[in-house]
N, C-alpha and C positions, 0 to 999 in steps of 0.2 A: 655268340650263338652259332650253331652249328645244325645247317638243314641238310640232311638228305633224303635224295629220292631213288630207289633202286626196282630192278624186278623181281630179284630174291637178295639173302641179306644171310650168309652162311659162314661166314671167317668170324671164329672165334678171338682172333689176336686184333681186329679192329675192333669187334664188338667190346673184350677189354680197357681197349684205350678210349673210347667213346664212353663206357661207367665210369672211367678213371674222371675224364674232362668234367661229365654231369656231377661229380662227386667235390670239384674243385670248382663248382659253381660254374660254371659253362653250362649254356641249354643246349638240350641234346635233343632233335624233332627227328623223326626217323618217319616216311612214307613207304610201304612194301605192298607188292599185287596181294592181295588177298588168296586171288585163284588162280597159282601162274600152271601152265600147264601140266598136266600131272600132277596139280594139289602142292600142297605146301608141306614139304618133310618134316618127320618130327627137328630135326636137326634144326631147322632153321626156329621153329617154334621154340624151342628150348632156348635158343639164343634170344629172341625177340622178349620172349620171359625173363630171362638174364639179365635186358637189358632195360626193361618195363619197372622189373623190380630194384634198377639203382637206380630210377626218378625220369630213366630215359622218356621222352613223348614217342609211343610206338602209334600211329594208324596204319591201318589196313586199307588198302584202295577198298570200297566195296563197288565198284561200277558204276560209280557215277559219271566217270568219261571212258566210260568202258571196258576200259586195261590198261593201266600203269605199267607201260613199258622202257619209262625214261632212268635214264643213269644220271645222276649229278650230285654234284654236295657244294652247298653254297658258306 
């Protein structure tokens, strides 16, 4: 299993290797800000979709601890 938590989520060539692992039976959990400053680009949305649609777990912070601002992957 594979957790991360980030505040934006925009490289295409991890985003690839993270469908590859969900695709090879690795779970792939992905946490992202919902609302990080300036909104969320399409760019990153298009990746997050990219990555929803190979089985990846994407959530969205919605504020429940106000703003997801942490970097990790466990």
């Amino acid at each position: 299993m594979s957790i991360i938590n980030v505040y934006t989520f925009t490289n295409l060539e991890i985003a690839e290797i993270l469908a590859e692992a969900e695709e090879e039976g690795i779970d792939v959990i992905i946490l992202v800000e919902k609302s990080p400053a300036g909104g969320m680009k399409d760019e990153e949305k298009a990746i997050l979709s990219f990555l929803s649609n190979k089985g990846v777990k994407v959530y969205l912070s919605d504020g429940s601890f106000r703003y997801n601002h942490a970097k990790y992957i466990i």
